[in-house]
Each structure stands twice: as structure tokens, then as C-alpha cells.
C-alpha positions in Angstrom: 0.0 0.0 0.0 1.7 2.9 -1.2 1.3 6.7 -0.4 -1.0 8.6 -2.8 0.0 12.5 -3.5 -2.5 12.9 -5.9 -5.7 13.0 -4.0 -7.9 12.4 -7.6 -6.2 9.2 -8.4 -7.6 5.9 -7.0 -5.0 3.4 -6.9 -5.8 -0.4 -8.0 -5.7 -1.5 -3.9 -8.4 1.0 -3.1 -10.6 -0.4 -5.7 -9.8 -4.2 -4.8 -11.0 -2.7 -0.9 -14.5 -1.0 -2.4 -14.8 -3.9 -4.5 -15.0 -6.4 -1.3 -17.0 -3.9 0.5 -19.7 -3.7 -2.7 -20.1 -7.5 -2.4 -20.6 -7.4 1.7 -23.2 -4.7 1.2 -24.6 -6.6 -1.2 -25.2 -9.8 0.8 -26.9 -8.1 3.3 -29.3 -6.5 0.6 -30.3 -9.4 -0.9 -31.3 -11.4 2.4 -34.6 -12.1 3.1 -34.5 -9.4 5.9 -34.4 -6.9 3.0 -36.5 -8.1 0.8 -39.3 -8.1 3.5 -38.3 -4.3 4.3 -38.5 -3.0 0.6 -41.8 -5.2 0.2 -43.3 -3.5 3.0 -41.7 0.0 2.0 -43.7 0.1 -1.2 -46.7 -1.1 0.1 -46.5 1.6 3.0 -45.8 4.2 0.1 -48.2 3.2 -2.3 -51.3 3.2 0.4 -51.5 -0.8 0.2 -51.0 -1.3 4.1 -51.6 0.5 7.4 -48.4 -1.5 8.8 -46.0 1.3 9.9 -42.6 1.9 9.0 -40.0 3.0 11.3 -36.5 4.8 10.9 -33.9 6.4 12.8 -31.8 9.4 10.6 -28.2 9.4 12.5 -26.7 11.8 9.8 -26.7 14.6 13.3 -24.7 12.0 15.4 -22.4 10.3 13.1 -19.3 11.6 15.5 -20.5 9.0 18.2 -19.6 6.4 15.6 -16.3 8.1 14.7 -14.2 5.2 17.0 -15.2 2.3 15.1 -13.7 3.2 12.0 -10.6 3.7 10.4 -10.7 4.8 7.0 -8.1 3.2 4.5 -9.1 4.6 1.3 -6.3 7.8 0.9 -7.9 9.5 -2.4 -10.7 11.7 -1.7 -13.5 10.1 -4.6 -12.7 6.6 -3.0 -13.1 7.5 0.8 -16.2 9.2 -0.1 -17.5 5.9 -1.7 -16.0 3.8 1.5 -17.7 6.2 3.6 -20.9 5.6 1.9 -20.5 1.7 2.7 -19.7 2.7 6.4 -22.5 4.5 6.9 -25.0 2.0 6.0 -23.3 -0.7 7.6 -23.4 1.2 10.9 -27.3 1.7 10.3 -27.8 -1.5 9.9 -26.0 -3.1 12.5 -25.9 -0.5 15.1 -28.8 1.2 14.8 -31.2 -1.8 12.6 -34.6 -0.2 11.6 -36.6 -0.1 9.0 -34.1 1.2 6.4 -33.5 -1.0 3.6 -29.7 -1.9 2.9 -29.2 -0.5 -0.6 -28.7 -3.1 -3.6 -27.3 -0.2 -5.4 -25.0 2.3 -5.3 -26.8 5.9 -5.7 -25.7 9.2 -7.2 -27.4 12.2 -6.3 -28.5 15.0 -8.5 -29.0 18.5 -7.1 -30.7 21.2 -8.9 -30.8 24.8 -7.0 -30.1 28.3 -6.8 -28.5 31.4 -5.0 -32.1 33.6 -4.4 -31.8 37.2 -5.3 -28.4 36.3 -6.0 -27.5 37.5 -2.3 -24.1 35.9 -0.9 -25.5 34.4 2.4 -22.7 35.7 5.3 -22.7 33.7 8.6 -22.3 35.8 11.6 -21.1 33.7 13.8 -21.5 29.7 14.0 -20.8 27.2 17.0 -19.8 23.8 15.3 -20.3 22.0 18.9 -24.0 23.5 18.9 -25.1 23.8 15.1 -26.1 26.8 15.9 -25.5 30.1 13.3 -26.0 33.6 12.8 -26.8 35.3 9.6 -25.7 38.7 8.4 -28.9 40.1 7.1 -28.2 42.0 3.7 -32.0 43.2 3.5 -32.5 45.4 6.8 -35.1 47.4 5.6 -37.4 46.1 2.2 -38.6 48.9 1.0 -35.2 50.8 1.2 -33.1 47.7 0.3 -36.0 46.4 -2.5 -32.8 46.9 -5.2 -30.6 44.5 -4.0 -33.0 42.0 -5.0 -31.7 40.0 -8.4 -32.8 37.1 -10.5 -31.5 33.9 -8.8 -28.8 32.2 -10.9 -29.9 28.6 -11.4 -27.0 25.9 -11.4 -27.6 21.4 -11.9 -24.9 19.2 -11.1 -26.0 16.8 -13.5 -23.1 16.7 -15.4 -20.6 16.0 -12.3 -23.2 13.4 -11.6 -22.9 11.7 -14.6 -18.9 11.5 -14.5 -19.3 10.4 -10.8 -21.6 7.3 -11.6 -19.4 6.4 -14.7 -16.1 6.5 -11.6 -17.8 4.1 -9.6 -19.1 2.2 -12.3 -15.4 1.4 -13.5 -15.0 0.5 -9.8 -17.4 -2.0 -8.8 -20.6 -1.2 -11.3 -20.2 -5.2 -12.3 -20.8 -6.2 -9.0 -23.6 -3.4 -7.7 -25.6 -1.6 -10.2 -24.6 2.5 -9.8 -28.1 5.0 -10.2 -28.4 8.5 -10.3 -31.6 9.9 -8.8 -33.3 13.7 -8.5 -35.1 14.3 -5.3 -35.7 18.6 -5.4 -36.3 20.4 -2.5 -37.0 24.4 -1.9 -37.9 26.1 1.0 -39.0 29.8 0.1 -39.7 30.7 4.6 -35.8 29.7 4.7 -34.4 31.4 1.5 -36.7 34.7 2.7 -34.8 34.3 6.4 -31.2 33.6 5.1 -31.5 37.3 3.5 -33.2 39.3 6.0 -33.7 37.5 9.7 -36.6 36.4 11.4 -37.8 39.6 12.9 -37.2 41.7 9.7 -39.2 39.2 7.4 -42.3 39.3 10.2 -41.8 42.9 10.3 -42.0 43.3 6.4 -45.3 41.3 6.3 -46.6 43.9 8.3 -45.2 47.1 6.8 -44.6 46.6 3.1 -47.5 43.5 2.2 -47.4 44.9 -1.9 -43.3 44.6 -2.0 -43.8 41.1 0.1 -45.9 39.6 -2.5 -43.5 41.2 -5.1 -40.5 39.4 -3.6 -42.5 36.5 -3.3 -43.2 36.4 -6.8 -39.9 36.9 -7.7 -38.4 34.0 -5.9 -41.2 31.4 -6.3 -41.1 32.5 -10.5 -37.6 31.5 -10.3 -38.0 27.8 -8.6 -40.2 27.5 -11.7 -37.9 28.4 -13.9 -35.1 26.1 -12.1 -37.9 23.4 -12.7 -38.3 24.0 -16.1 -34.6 24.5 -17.3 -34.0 20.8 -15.5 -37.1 19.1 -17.7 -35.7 21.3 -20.7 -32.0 19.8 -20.5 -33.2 16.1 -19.6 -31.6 16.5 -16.1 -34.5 14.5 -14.0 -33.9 10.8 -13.2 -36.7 8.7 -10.9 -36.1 8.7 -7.0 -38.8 6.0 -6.5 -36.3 3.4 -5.5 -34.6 3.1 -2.0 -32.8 6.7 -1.8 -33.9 8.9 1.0 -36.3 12.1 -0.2 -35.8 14.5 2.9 -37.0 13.9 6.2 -35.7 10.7 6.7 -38.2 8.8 4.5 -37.3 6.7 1.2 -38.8 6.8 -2.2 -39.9 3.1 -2.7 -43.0 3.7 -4.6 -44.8 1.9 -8.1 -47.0 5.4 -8.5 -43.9 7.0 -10.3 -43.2 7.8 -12.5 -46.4 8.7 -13.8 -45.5 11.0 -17.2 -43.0 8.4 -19.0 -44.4 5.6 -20.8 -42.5 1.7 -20.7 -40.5 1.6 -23.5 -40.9 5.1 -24.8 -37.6 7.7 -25.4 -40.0 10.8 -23.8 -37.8 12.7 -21.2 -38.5 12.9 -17.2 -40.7 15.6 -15.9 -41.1 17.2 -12.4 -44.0 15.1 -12.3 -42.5 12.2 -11.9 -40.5 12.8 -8.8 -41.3 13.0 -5.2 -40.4 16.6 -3.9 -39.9 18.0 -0.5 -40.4 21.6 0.8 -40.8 23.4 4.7 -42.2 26.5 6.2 -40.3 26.4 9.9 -39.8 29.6 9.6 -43.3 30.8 9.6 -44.2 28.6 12.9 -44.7 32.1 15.0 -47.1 34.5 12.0 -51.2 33.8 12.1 -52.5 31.3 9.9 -54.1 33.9 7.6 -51.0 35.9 7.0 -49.3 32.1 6.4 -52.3 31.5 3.6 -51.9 34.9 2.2 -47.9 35.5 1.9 -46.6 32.1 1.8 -49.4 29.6 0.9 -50.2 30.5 -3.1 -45.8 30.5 -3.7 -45.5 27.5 -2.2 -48.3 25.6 -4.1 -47.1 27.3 -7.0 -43.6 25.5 -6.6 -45.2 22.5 -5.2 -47.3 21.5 -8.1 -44.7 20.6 -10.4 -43.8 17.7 -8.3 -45.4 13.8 -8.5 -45.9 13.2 -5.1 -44.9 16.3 -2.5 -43.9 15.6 1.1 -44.3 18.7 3.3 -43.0 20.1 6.7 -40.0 19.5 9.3 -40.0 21.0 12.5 -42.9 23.2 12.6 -46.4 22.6 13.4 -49.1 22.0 10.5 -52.2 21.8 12.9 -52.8 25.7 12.8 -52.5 26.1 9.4 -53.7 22.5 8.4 -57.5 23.7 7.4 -56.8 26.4 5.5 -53.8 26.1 3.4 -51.8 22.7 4.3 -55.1 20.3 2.9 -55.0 22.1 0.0 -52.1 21.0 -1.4 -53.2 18.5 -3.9 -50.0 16.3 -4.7 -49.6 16.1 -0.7 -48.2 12.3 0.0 -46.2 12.9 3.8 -46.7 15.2 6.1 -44.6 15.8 9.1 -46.0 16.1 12.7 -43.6 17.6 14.9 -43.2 17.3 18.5 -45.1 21.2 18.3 -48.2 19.5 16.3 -51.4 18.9 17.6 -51.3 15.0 16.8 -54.6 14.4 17.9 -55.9 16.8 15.6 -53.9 16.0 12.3 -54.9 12.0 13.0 -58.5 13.1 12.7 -57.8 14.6 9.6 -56.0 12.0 7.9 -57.5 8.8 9.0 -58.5 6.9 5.8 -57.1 9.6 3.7 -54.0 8.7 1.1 -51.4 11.0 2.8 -48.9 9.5 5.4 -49.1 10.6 9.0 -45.1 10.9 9.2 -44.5 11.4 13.3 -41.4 13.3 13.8 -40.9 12.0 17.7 -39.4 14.2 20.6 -35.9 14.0 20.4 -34.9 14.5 23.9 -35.6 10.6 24.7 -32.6 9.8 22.7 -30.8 12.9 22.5 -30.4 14.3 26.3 -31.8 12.0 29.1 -28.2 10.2 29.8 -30.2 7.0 31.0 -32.9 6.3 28.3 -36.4 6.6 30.4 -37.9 3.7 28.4 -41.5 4.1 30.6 -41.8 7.8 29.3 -41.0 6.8 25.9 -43.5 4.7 25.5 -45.8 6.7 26.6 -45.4 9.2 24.1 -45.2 6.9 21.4 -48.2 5.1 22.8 -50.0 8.9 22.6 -49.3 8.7 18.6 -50.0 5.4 18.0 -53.4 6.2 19.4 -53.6 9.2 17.5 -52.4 8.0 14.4 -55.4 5.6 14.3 -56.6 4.4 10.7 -54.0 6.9 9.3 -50.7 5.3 7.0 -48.6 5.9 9.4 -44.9 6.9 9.6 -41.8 7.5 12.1 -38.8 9.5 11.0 -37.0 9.8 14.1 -34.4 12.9 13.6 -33.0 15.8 14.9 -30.7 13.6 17.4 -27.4 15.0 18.1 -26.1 12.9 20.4 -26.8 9.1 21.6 -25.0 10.3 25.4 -22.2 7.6 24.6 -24.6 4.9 23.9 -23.6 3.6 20.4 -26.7 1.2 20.8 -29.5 3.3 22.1 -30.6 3.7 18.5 -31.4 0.3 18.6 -32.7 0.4 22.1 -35.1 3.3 20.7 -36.1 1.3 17.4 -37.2 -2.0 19.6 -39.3 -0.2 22.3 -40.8 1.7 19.2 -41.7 -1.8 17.8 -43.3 -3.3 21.5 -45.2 -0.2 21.1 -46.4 -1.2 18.3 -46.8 -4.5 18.9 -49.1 -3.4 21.8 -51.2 -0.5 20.5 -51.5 -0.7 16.9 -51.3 -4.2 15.7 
């Protein structure tokens, strides 16, 4: 094993070492564990069973797994690619939920752009934290209204491609390599990144006509982001087992929808699930939220398949008037701040996914997990969450308090919940 100065080149050892670690990921993907999962996956996506699904996102705590792995891999594109193999090998062995072991290696494609063409400045940050500040370069809309640009749009597509075709020459005989679009835009969050919290609520209030304006301007954009992708034949399906935001996978035999078996026409948005989020708009009324936010969002929104809305915030209070209007709405998020109660009335026996965000103090702060009060407040959902498709996406964990196996502590009492209140 030799040194390598030139981080770009992967020697013939490395890919030898990815090569061994394609074929252990593969064993495990084609056992009859996983085939179960992805069954059940599908069925849970496509509205064919009311059996939930559960998963545990450790991308926030990844450092608590730091001391079990030495990387070998010494060029930068094949430690990437062993890290990938890492990752799902501690998920499934250290962690074991309801996420399927992949049976191919996936390439993501990411389509975005800079809004207004603003350079987003960070304050300040604290890395142990996550926590950040912005440097607002709107203070004032109507007096900084000019500083407002068209959003340069940018597609990675083509790095994509030469990526696949890299890992393809490594191991694509052994494990098939996909790429896969799964867009995401979240006009509360571009809005905040420019101006701050208090400035945006403020604007609402003071300048509505230059609001709507901005609004306008930003939400016009996405659509043009949308249709430059469809134009230059930049969407592939993310209906397979590649996550979509939130912690949820695309498994699903409702997309694509717009391309024919057999036939040479090109993706559309429409055949893609799609993500989007309003946290920043948890603290203005629910009219203001229909009236400023609501119409762009749609707008955006409507291009995609099948839509999955919402993170942290909660959809109760604005669920009636603008939320259950979105008509491509597949997965909705219920926060720890949602009225679950509430949101399982509305849903039960309706074709959109009750996807329970649990409170991530259980795992993330108590240093003895209090497996009594956990199960209460999963018992609380299950029994809301009655005749809904139902969903957990446990996230926003950012430590496991030195328990590398609490994960799966949380995943099994999850599961004798289950067992106990739903089943």
C-alpha cells in the first residue's frame, strides 16, 4: 500500500478494498430481511398497508460512531465511496430499523439556486452547537427592495454523470450504480437567510405589496429552475430506496407517472417525489401564512409527483386552511409542536402519510434512556395516528450520550409499542 499524493487518483488496492466492500453490502441487501423491508416499503408508500414503517436518521450523530472506523481509502473520490459503505453498515448493525440496505450504489443529483443572487454571510456559528447567525443583507425592504436579483440557477448533472461512470469502472459489475433527482426548496428559509426572522415578520406587516413582489420573484424562479431541469433532460426517478428529505425513502410503483414503458419521452417534475418546509413561519397567524406564503408554495409545489411537506414546525394551525389544499400532498410531518390528535382526525383513511417526527430529547439528552416515558409518548401517537398510514422518521438527534446502541434500544421499544397499540 503505497502513499497517494495525488488525492484524484484511485490506486488499483483501493478499488480491490471497495470492490470487497460492494459485495458485503450486497449480501446483506439481498437477504430475506431486506426483501421483506422494501416489500413493506412500497406497500407503505403506495397506500396498500396500514403497517407502519419506522427509521432512525443518525446523519446529526455520526461523531458518536467516529471510534469504530478507520478509514483506508487515501484518495478523496474513494473514501467518499467507502464512507458511503460505512455508513449503511453502521445503520444496519448498530442502529437496525426499518431502512433498507441498498442493492445499489446511488448518485445524487442537485438542482438549485442562490435567491436574489444574495451571498448568504454567517455571523457567527458554534460547530459543537449547530447553531449560526446570519448577516442580514435586506435590513429594511422597501429601502433595500434593489438589492433583489434574479436567482442564478446551477444542476450538477453533469458531475453526476462523470461520478456514476467513476464508480461504475469500480465495482458497477458487482452493484448496479443509479443516479436519482429528489428537489427540495424552501421559500420561509431562502426569505430568512436574507433578512432574519424579525425583519421578514416585520415586512409582512409594513410593506405586504413589496412582500408579495418578492415572493413572486423567488417562487417565478424555482419555476424556472424546474423547467430548465425538464428542458435539459436533467431529472432521473427517485422512486427506489434513496432517501427524499425527512428521513423517509422513495420506494414507490405510483412514479413515474409521465413516462411511458418503452418510450424515449424525457423525465418531468411530475415524476418525482419533492420536498419543501415553512419552519420559519411557525410564529405568524395562519391567515397571514395563507396569504404570503401559501399561493408560492403551491405554485412551486405543483410541479412535483408526489410532495412531502413540513420538518419542525407545526401543520395543525394552518392545516384547514392552506396545508389540505395541497393537492399532490403524499407525507406530512408532525412535529413534536403539532397537535397529533388533531392532524390524525384529519387524515385517518385519507391517502397521505401521517409521518410522526418524535421528541428527540428521549434519545438525545436523558443520559439513562427513560424507556416508561418513551413509551408513553409513542403510545400517545400510535393512538392518534389511528386508521392513518402511518410513519416515524426519528431525527433531529445530536447525540446518543455515549450509547452507540441506544438507537437500537429506541427502534425495539418503538416496535413493542407497536406490537401493543396498533397491531
Amino acid at each position: 500500500m503505497s502513499d497517494n499524493t495525488d488525492k484524484n487518483i484511485i490506486e488499483q488496492w483501493e478499488k480491490d478494498y471497495l470492490r470487497e466492500l460492494a459485495k458485503n453490502q450486497l449480501e446483506i441487501a439481498n437477504s430475506e430481511e431486506m426483501r421483506r423491508k422494501e416489500k413493506l416499503w412500497y406497500a407503505h408508500n403506495d397506500y396498500k398497508t396500514k403497517e407502519p414503517v419506522v427509521t432512525l436518521e443518525k446523519g446529526t450523530f455520526n461523531k458518536e460512531f467516529e471510534h469504530l472506523w478507520q478509514p483506508k481509502c487515501q484518495s478523496e473520490t474513494a473514501r467518499n465511496i467507502e464512507y458511503s459503505f460505512h455508513s449503511n453498515m453502521v445503520q444496519y448493525e448498530y442502529i437496525h430499523d426499518d431502512t433498507v440496505m441498498p442493492k445499489e450504489f446511488t448518485v445524487g443529483i442537485w438542482a438549485g439556486l442562490k435567491p436574489f443572487d444574495i451571498d448568504v454571510k454567517v455571523a457567527k456559528s458554534i460547530s459543537e452547537t449547530h447553531a449560526y447567525v446570519f448577516e442580514p443583507a435586506i435590513k429594511d425592504l422597501e429601502q433595500d427592495f434593489y438589492k433583489l436579483k434574479k436567482s442564478p440557477i446551477s444542476c450538477n448533472f453533469d458531475g453526476a454523470v462523470n461520478y456514476k461512470n467513476t464508480v461504475e469502472e469500480i465495482f458497477g459489475d458487482i452493484m448496479p450504480v443509479k443516479i436519482a433527482f429528489s428537489p427540495y426548496c424552501s421559500l420561509a428559509q431562502n426569505i430568512h437567510h436574507i433578512m432574519g426572522l424579525e425583519t421578514m415578520m416585520f415586512s409582512i406587516c409594513d410593506y405586504p405589496e413589496l412582500f408579495h413582489k418578492m415572493m413572486t420573484m423567488l417562487s417565478d424562479d424555482y419555476i424556472e429552475l424546474w423547467d430548465f431541469v425538464e428542458k435539459n433532460n436533467y431529472i432521473r426517478p427517485n422512486n427506489f430506496n434513496v432517501g427524499v428529505a425527512q428521513g423517509t425513502y422513495g420506494f414507490t410503483n405510483l412514479l413515474p407517472v409521465n413516462r411511458g414503458h418503452g418510450t424515449p419521452c424525457p423525465y418531468t417534475m411530475g415524476d418525482v417525489w419533492g420536498y419543501m418546509d415553512s419552519q420559519e413561519t411557525s410564529e405568524i397567524s395562519p391567515d397571514m401564512y395563507y396569504e404570503f406564503f401559501f399561493p408560492y408554495y403551491k405554485k412551486i409545489s405543483g410541479r412535483y409527483g408526489r410532495f412531502n411537506y413540513g420538518c419542525c414546525e407545526s401543520v395543525s394551525a394552518i392545516w384547514e386552511k392552506s396545508v389540505s389544499k395541497y393537492e399532490n400532498l403524499s407525507k406530512v410531518s408532525i412535529s413534536p409542536w403539532c397537535d397529533e390528535e388533531y392532524i390524525g382526525e384529519k387524515l385517518k383513511d385519507k391517502n397521505i402519510i401521517y409521518h410522526r417526527k418524535p421528541f428527540p430529547n428521549y434519545l438525545g439528552v436523558d443520559k439513562i434512556f427513560d424507556e416508561k416515558s418513551f413509551s408513553a409518548h409513542i403510545e400517545k401517537t400510535l393512538k392518534a395516528a389511528k386508521g392513518c398510514f402511518f410513519e416515524i422518521s426519528y431525527r433531529d438527534v445530536y447525540s446518543l450520550c455515549g450509547d452507540i446502541y441506544r438507537g437500537k434500544k429506541v427502534y425495539e421499544t418503538i416496535q413493542k409499542c407497536i406490537d401493543k397499540f396498533w397491531m
